[in-house]
N, CA and C atoms of all chains as a GROMACS GRO file, in nm:
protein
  615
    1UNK      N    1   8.130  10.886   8.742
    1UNK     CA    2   8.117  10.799   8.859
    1UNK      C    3   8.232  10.827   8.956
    2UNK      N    4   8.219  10.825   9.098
    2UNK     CA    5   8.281  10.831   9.168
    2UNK      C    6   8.431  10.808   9.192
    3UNK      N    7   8.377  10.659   9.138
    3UNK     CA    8   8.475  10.541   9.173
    3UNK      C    9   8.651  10.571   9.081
    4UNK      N   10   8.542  10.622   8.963
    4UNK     CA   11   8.622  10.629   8.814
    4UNK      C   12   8.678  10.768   8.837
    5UNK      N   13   8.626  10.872   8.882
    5UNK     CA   14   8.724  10.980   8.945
    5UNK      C   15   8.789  10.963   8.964
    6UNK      N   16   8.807  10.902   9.121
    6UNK     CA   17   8.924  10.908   9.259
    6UNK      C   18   9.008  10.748   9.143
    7UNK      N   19   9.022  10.706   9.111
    7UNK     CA   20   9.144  10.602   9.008
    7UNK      C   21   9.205  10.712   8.900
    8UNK      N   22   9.100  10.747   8.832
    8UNK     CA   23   9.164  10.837   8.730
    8UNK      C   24   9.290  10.943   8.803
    9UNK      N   25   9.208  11.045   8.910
    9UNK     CA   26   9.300  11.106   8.959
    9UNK      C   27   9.425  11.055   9.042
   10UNK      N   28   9.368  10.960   9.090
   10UNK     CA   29   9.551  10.879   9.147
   10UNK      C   30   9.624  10.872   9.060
   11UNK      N   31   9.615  10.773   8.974
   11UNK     CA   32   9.698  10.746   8.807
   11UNK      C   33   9.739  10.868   8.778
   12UNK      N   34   9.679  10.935   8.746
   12UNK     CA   35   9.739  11.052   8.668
   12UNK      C   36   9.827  11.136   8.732
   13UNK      N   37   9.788  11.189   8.858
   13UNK     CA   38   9.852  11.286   8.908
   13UNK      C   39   9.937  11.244   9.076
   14UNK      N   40   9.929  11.126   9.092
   14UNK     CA   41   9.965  11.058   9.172
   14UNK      C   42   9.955  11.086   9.303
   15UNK      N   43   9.815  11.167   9.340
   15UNK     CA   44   9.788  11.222   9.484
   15UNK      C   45   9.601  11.178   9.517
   16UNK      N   46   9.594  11.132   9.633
   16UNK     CA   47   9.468  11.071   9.657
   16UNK      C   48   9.384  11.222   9.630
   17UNK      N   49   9.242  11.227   9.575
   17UNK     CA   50   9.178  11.343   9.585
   17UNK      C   51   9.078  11.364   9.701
   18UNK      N   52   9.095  11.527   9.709
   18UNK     CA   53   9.024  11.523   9.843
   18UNK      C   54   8.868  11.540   9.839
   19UNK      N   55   8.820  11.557   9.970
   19UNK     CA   56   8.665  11.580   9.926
   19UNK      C   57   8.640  11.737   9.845
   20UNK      N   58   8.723  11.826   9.856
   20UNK     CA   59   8.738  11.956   9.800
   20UNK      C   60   8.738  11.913   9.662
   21UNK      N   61   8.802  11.844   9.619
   21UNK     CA   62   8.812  11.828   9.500
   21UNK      C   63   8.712  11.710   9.412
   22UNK      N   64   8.660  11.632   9.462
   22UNK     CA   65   8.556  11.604   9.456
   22UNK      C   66   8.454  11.649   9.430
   23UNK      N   67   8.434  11.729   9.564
   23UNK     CA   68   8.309  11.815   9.556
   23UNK      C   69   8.318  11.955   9.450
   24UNK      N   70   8.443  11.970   9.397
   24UNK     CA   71   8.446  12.064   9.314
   24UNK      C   72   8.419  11.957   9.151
   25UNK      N   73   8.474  11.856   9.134
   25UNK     CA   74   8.432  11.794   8.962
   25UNK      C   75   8.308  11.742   8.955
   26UNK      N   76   8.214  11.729   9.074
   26UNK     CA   77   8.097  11.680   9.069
   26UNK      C   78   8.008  11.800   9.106
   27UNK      N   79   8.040  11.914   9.114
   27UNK     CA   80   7.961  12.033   9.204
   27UNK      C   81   7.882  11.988   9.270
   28UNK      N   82   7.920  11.968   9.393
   28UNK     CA   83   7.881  11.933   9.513
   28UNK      C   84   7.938  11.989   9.603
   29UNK      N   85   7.853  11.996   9.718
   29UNK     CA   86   7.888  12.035   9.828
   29UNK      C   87   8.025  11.935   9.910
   30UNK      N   88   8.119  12.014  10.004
   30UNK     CA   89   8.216  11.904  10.063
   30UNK      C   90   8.143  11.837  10.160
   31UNK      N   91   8.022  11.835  10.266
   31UNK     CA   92   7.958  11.723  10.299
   31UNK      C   93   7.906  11.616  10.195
   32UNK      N   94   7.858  11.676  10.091
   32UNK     CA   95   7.757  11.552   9.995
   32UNK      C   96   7.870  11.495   9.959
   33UNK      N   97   8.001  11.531   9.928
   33UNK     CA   98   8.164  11.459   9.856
   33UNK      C   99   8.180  11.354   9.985
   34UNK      N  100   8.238  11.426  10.113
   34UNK     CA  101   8.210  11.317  10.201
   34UNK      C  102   8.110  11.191  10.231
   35UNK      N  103   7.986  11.271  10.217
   35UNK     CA  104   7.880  11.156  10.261
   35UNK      C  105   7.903  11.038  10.114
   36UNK      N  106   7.922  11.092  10.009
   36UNK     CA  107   7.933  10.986   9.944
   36UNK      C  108   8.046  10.878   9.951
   37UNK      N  109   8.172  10.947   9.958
   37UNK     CA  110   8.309  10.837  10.006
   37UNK      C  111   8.220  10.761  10.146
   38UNK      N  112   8.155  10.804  10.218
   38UNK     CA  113   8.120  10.732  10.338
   38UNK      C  114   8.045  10.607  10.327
   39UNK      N  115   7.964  10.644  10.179
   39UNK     CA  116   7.870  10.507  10.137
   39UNK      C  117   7.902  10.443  10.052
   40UNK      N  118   8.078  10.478  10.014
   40UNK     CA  119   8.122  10.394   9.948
   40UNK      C  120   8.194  10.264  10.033
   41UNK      N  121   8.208  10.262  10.118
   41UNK     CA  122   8.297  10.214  10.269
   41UNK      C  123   8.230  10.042  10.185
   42UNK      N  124   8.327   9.977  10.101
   42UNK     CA  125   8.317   9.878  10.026
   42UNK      C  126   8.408   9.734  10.045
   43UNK      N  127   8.430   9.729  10.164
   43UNK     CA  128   8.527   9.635  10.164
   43UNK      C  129   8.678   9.708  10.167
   44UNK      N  130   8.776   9.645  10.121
   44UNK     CA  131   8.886   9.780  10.081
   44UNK      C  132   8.915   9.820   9.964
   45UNK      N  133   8.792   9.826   9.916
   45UNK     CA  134   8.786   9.859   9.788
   45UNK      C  135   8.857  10.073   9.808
   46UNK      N  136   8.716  10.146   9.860
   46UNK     CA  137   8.758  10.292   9.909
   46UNK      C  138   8.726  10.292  10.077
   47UNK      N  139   8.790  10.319  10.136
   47UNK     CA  140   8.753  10.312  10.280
   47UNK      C  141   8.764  10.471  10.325
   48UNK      N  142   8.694  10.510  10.363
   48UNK     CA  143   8.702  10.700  10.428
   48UNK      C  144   8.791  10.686  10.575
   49UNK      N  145   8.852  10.744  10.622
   49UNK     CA  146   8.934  10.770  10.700
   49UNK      C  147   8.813  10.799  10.819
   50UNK      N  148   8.844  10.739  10.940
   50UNK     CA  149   8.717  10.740  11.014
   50UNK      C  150   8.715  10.861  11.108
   51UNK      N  151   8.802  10.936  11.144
   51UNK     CA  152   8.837  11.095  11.160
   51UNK      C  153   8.778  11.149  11.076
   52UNK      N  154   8.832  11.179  11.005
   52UNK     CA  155   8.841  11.324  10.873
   52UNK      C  156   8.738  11.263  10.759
   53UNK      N  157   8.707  11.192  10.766
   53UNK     CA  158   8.619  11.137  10.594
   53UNK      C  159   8.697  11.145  10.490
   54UNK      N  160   8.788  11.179  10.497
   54UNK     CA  161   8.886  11.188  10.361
   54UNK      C  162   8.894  11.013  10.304
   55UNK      N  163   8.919  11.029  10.206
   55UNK     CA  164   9.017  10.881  10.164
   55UNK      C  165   9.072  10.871  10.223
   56UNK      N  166   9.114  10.752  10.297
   56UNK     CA  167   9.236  10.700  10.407
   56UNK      C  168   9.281  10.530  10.280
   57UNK      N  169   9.218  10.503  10.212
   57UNK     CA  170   9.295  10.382  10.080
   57UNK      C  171   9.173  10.379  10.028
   58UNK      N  172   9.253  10.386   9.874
   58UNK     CA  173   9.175  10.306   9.760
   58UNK      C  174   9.250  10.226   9.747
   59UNK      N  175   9.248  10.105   9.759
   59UNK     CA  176   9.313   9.949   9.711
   59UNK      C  177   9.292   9.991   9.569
   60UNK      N  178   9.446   9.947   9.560
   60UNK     CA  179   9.551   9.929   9.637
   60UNK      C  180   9.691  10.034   9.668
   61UNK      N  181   9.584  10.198   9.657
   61UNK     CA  182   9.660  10.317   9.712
   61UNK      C  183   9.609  10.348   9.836
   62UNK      N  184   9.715  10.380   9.930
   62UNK     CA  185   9.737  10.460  10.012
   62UNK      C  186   9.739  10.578  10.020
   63UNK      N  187   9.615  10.683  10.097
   63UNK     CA  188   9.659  10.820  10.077
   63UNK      C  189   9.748  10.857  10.156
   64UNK      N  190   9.805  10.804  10.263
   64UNK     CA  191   9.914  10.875  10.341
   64UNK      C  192  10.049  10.782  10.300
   65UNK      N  193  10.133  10.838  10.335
   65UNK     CA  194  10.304  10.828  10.316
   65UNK      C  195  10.263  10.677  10.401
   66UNK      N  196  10.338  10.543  10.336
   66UNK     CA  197  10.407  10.425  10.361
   66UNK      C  198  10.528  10.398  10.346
   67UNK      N  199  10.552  10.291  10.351
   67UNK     CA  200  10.704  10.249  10.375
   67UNK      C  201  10.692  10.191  10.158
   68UNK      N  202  10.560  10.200  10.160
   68UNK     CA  203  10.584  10.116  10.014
   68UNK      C  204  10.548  10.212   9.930
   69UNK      N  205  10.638  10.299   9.814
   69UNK     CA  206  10.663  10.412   9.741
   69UNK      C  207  10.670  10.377   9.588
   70UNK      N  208  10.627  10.422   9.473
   70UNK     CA  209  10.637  10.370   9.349
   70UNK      C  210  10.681  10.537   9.289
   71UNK      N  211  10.758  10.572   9.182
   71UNK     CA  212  10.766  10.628   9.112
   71UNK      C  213  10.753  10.612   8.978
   72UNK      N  214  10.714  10.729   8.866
   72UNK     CA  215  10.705  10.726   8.756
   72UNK      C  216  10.686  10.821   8.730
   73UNK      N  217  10.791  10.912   8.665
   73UNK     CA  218  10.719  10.999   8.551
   73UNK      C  219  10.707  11.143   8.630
   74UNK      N  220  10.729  11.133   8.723
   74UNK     CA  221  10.752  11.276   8.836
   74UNK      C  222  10.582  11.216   8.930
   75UNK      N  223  10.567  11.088   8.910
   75UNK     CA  224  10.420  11.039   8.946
   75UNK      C  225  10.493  10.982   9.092
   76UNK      N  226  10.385  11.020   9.232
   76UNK     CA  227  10.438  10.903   9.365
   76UNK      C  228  10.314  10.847   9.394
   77UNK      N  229  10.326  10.739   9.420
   77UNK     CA  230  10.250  10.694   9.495
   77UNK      C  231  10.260  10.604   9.595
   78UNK      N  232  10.193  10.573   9.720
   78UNK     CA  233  10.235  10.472   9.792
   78UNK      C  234  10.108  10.415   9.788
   79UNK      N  235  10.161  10.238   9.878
   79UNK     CA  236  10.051  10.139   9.894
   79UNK      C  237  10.022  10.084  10.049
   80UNK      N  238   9.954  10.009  10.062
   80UNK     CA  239   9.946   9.949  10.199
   80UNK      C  240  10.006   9.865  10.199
   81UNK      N  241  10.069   9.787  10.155
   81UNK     CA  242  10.174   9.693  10.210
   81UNK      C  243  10.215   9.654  10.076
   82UNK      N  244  10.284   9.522  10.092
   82UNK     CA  245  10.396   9.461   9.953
   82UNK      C  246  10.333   9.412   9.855
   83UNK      N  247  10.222   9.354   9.942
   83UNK     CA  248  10.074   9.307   9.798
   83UNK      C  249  10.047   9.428   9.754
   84UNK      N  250   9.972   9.517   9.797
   84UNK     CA  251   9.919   9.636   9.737
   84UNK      C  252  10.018   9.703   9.663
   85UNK      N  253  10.160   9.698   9.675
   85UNK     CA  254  10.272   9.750   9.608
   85UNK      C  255  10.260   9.711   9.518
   86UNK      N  256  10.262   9.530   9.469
   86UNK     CA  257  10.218   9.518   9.313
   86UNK      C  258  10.182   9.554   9.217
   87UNK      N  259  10.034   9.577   9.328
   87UNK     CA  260   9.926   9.566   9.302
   87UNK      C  261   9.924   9.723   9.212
   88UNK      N  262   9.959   9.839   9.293
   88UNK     CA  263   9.964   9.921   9.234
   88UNK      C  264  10.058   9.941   9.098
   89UNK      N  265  10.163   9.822   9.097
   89UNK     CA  266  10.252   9.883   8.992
   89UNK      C  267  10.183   9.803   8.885
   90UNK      N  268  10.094   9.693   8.905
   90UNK     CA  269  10.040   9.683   8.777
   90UNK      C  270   9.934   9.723   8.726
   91UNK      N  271   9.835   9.830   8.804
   91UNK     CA  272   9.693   9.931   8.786
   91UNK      C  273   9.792  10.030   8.711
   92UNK      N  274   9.916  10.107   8.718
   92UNK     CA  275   9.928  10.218   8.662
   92UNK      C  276   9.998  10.162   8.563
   93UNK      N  277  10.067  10.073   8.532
   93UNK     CA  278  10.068  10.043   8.377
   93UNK      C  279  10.170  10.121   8.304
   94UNK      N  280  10.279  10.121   8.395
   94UNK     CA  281  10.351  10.217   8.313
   94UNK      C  282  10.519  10.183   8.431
   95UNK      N  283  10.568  10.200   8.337
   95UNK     CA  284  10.744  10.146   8.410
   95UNK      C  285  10.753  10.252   8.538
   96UNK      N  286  10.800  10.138   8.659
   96UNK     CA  287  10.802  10.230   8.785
   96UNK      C  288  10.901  10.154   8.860
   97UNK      N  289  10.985  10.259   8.952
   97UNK     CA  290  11.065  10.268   9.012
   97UNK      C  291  10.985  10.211   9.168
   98UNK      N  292  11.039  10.111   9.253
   98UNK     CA  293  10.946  10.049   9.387
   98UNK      C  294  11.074  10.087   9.477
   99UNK      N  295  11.018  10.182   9.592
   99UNK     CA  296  11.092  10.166   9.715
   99UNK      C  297  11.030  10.128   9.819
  100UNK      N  298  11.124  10.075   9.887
  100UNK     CA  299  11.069   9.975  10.031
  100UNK      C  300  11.161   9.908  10.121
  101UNK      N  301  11.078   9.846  10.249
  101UNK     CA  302  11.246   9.817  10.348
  101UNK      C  303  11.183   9.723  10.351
  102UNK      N  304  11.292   9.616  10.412
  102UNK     CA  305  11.282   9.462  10.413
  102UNK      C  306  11.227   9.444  10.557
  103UNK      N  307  11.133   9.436  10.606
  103UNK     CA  308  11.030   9.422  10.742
  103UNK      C  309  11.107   9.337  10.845
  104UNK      N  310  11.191   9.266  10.794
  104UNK     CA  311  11.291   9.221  10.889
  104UNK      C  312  11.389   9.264  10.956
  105UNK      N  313  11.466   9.319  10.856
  105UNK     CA  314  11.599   9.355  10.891
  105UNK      C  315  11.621   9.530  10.873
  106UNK      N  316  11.552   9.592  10.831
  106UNK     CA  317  11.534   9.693  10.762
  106UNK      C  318  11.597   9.770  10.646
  107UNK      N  319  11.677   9.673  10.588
  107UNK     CA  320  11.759   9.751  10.485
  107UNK      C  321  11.631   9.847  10.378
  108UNK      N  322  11.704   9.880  10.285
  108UNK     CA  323  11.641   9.952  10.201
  108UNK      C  324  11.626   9.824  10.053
  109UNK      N  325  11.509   9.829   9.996
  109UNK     CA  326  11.486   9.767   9.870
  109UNK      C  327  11.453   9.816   9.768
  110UNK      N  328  11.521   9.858   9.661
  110UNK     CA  329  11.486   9.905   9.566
  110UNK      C  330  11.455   9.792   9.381
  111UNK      N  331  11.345   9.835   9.320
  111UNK     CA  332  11.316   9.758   9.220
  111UNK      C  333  11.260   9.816   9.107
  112UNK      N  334  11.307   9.769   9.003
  112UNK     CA  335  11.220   9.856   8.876
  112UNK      C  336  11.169   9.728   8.806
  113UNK      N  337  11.027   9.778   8.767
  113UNK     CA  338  10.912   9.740   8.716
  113UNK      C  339  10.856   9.749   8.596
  114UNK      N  340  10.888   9.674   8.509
  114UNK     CA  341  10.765   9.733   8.365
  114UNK      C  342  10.626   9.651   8.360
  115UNK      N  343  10.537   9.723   8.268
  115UNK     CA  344  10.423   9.667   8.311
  115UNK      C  345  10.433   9.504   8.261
  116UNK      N  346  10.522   9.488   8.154
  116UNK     CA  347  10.494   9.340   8.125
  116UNK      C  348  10.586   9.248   8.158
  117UNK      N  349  10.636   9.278   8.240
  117UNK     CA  350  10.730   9.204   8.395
  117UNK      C  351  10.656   9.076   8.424
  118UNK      N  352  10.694   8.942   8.399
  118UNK     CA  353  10.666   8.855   8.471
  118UNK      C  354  10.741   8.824   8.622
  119UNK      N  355  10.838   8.915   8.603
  119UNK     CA  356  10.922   8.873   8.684
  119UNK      C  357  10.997   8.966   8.790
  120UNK      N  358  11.021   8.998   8.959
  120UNK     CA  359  11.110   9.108   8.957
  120UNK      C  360  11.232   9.062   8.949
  121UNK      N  361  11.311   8.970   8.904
  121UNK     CA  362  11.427   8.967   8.932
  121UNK      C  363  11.482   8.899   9.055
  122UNK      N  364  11.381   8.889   9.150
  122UNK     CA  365  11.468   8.886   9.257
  122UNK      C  366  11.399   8.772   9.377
  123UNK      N  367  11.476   8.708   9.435
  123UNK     CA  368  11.434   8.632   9.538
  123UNK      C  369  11.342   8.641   9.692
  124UNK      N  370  11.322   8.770   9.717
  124UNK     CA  371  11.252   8.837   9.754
  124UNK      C  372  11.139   8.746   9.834
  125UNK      N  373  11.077   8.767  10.000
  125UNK     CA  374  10.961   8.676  10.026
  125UNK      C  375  10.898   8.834  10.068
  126UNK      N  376  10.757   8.757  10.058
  126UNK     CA  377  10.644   8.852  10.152
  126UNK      C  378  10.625   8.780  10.200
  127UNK      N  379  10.618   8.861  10.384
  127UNK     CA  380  10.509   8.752  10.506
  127UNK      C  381  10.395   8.852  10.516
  128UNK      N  382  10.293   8.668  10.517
  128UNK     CA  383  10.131   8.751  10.529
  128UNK      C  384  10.148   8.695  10.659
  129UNK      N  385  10.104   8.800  10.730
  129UNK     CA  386  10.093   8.785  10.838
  129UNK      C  387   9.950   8.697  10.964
  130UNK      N  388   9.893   8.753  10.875
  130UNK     CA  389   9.751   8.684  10.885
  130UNK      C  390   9.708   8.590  10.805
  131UNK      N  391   9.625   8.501  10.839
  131UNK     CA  392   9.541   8.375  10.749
  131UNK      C  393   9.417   8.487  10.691
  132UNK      N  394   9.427   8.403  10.572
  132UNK     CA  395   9.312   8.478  10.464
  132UNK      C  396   9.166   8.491  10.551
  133UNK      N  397   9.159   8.367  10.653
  133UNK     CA  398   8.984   8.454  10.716
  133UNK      C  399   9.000   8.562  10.853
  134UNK      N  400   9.109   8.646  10.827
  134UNK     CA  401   9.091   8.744  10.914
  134UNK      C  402   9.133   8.852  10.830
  135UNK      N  403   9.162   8.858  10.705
  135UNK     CA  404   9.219   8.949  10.660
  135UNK      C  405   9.116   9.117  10.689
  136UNK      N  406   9.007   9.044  10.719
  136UNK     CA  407   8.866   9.174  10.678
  136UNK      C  408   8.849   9.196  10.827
  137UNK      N  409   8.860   9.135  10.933
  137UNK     CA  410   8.877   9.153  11.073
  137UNK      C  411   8.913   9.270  11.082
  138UNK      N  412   9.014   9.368  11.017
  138UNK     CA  413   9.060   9.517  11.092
  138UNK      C  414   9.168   9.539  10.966
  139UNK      N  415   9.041   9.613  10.846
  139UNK     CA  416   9.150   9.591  10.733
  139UNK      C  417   9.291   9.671  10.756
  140UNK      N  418   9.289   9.742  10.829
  140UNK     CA  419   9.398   9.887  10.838
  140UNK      C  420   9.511   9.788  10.872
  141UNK      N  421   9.502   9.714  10.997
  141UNK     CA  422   9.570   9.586  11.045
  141UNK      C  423   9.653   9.512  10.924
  142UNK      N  424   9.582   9.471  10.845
  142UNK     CA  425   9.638   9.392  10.769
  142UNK      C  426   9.679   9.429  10.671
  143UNK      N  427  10.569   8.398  10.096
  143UNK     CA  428  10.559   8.377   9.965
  143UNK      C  429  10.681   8.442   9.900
  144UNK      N  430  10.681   8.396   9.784
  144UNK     CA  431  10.803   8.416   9.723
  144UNK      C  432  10.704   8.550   9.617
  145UNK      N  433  10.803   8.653   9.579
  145UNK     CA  434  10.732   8.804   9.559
  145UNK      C  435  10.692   8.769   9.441
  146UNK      N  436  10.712   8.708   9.318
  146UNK     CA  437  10.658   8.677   9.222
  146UNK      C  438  10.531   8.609   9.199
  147UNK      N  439  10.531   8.536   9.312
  147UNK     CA  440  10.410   8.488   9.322
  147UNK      C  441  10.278   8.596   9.338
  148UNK      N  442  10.358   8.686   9.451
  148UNK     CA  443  10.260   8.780   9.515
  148UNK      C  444  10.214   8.851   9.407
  149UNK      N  445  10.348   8.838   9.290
  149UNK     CA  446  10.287   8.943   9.164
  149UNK      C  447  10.133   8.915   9.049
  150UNK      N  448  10.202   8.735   9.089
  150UNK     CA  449  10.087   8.679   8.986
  150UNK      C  450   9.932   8.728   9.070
  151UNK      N  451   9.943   8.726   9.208
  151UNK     CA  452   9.786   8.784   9.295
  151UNK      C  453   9.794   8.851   9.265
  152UNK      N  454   9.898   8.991   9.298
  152UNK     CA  455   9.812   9.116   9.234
  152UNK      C  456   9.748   9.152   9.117
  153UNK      N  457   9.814   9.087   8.998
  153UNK     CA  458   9.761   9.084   8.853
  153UNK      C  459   9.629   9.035   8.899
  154UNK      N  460   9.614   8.961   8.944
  154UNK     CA  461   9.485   8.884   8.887
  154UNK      C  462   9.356   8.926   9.049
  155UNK      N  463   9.414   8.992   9.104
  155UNK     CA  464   9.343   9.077   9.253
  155UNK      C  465   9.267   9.180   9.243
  156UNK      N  466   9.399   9.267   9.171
  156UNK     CA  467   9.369   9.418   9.133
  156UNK      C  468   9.331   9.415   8.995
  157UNK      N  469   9.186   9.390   8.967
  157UNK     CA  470   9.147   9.432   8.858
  157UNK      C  471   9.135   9.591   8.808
  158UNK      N  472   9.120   9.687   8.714
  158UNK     CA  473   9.153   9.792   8.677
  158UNK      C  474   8.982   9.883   8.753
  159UNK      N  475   8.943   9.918   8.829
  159UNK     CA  476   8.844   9.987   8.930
  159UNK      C  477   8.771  10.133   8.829
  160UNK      N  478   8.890  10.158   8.696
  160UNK     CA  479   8.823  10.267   8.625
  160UNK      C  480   8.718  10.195   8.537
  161UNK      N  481   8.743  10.064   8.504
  161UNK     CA  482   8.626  10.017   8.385
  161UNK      C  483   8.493   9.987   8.490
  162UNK      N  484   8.359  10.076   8.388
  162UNK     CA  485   8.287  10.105   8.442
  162UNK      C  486   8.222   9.929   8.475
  163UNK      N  487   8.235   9.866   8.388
  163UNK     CA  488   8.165   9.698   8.473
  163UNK      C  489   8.186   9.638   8.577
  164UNK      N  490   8.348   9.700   8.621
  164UNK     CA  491   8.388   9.669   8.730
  164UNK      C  492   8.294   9.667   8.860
  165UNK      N  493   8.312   9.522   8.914
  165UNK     CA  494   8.205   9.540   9.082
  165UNK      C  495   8.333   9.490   9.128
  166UNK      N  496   8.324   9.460   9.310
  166UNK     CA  497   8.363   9.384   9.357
  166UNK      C  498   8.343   9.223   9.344
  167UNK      N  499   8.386   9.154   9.399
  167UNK     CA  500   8.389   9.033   9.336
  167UNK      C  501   8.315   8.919   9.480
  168UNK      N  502   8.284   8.810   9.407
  168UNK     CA  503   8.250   8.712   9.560
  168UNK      C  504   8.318   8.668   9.610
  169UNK      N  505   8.273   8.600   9.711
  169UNK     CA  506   8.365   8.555   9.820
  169UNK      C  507   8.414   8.441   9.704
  170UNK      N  508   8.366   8.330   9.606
  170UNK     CA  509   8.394   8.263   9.578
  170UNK      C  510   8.490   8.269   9.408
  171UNK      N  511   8.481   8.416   9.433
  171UNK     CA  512   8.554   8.463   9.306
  171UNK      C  513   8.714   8.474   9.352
  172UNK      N  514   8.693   8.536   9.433
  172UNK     CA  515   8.790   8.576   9.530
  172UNK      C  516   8.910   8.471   9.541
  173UNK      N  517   8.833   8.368   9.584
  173UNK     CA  518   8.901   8.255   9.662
  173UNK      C  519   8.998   8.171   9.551
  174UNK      N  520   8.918   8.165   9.426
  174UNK     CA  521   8.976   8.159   9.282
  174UNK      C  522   9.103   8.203   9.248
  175UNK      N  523   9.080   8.351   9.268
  175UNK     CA  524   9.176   8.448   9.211
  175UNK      C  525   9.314   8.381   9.330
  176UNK      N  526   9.280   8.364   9.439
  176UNK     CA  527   9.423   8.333   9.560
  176UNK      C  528   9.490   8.167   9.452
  177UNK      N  529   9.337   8.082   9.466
  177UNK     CA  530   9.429   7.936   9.408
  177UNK      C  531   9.483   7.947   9.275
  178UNK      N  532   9.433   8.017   9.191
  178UNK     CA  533   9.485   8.024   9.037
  178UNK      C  534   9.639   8.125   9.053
  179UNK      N  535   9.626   8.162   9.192
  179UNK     CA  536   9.814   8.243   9.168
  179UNK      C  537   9.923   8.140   9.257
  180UNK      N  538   9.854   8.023   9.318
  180UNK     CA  539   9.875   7.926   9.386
  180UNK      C  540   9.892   7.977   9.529
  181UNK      N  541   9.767   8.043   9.582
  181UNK     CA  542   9.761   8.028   9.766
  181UNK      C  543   9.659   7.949   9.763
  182UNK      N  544   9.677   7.803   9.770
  182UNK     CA  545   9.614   7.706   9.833
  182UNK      C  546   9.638   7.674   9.963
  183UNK      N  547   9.563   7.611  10.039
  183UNK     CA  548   9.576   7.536  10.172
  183UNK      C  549   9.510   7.596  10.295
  184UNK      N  550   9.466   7.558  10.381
  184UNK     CA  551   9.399   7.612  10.489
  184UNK      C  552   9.414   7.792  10.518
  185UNK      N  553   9.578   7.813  10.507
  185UNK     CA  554   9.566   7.941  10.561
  185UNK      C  555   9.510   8.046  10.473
  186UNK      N  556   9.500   8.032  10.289
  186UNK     CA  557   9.455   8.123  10.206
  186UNK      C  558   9.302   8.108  10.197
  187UNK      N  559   9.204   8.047  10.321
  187UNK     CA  560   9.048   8.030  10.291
  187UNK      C  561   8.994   8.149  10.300
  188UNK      N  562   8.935   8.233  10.282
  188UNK     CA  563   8.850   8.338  10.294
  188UNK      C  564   8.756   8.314  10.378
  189UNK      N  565   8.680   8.416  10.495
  189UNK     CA  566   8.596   8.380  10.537
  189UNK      C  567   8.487   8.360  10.470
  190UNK      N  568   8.356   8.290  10.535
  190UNK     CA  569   8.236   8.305  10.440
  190UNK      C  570   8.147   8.421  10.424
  191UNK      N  571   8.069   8.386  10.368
  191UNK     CA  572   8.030   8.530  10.260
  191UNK      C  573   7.936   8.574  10.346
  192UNK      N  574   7.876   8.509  10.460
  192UNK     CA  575   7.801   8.554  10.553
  192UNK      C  576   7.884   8.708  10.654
  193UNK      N  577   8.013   8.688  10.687
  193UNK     CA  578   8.093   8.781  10.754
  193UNK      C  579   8.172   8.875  10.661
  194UNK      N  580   8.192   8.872  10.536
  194UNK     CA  581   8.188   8.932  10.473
  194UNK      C  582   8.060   9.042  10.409
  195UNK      N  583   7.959   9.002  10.408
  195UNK     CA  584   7.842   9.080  10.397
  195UNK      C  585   7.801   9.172  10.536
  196UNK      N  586   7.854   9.110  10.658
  196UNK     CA  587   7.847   9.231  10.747
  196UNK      C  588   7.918   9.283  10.783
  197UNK      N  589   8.056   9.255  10.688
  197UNK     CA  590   8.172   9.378  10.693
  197UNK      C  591   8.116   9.497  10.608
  198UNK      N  592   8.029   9.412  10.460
  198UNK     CA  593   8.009   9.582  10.393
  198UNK      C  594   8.047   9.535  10.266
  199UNK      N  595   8.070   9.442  10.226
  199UNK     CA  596   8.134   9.373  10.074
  199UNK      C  597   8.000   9.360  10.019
  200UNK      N  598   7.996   9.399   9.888
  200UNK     CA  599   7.905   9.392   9.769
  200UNK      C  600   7.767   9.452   9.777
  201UNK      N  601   7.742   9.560   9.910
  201UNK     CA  602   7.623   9.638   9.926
  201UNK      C  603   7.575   9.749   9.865
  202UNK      N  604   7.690   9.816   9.849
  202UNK     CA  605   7.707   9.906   9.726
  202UNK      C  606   7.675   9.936   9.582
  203UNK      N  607   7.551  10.021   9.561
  203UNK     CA  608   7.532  10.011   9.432
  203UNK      C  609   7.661  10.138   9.397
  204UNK      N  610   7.691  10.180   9.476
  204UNK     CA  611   7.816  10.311   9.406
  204UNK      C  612   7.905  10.238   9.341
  205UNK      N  613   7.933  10.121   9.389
  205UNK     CA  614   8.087  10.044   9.347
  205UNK      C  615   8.014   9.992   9.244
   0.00000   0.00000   0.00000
């Protein structure tokens, strides 16, 4: 399944996969790889990059470089924002290093993570910026 | 929000997308998952499932 690909390959190798590669574990053509990320367009579940058709996020990865960075294991990945940062450090399941700047002030924030962390340590706020019924208004936005 | 909190949403947000039972979830599942990590109150409502369905949420037999 699709879906179970493009997760597997994030996790593991910590780089979004492309339609090349896609279309190469499913032998398929790179339009039929595209057209399918296109009919996956699920909420933000996988969203295709509306240029290129590539992956542009699988919630709660980011295929391009963010401000929100996780390491592990020689593994990177980034997220779409501080939720999705979690979010990702608790899908990969495995002790990770979180970099990030404080949206205010800009310092630098650094945090380490294990998966059975109730806690980071730290006093730390996230601002949502938006009320929960616009979040789907312009997901990239939010 | 205080980031711990945000942690208890993501746990309970980001369900694991490789298990094959996995769907997306409803609007009213959803809304669950925000009060059980405690975002209650006007600003954590979700829209309704009517504007959500013509964003593209739960049409998908791929997902």
């Amino acid at each position: 399944m699709l879906r179970t690909f493009i997760y597997d390959t994030l996790i593991a190798d910590g780089a979004m996969p492309s339609s090349v590669e896609i279309a190469a574990h499913f032998s398929v053509s790179k339009p039929d790889a595209l057209r399918a990320l296109r009919e996956m367009k699920v909420g933000k579940t996988v969203l295709p990059n509306p240029e290129t058709g590539e992956i542009w996020m699988a919630g709660p990865f980011a295929a391009a470089a963010t401000p929100y960075v996780l390491r592990a294991a020689g593994r990177r990945w980034f997220a779409n924002c501080a939720w999705d940062m979690l979010g990702v450090a608790t899908l990969v399941a495995t002790p990770v290093d979180i970099e990030t700047q404080c949206t205010d002030c800009g310092d630098p924030i650094t945090m380490h993570f294990e998966p059975q962390d109730q806690s980071l340590g730290t006093e730390l706020l996230v601002h949502f910026l938006l009320p929960a019924r616009q979040w789907y208004d312009d997901i990239g936005f939010t | 929000m205080p980031i711990d909190s945000v942690l208890r949403l993501a746990r309970g947000w980001y369900t694991d997308p490789r298990v094959e039972a996995w769907r997306p979830r409803t609007r009213d599942e959803s809304q669950r998952v925000l009060t059980d990590a405690g975002f209650v109150g006007d600003f954590w409502q979700l829209p309704e499932d009517a504007l959500r369905r013509r964003l593209g949420f739960g049409l998908s037999p791929l997902l």
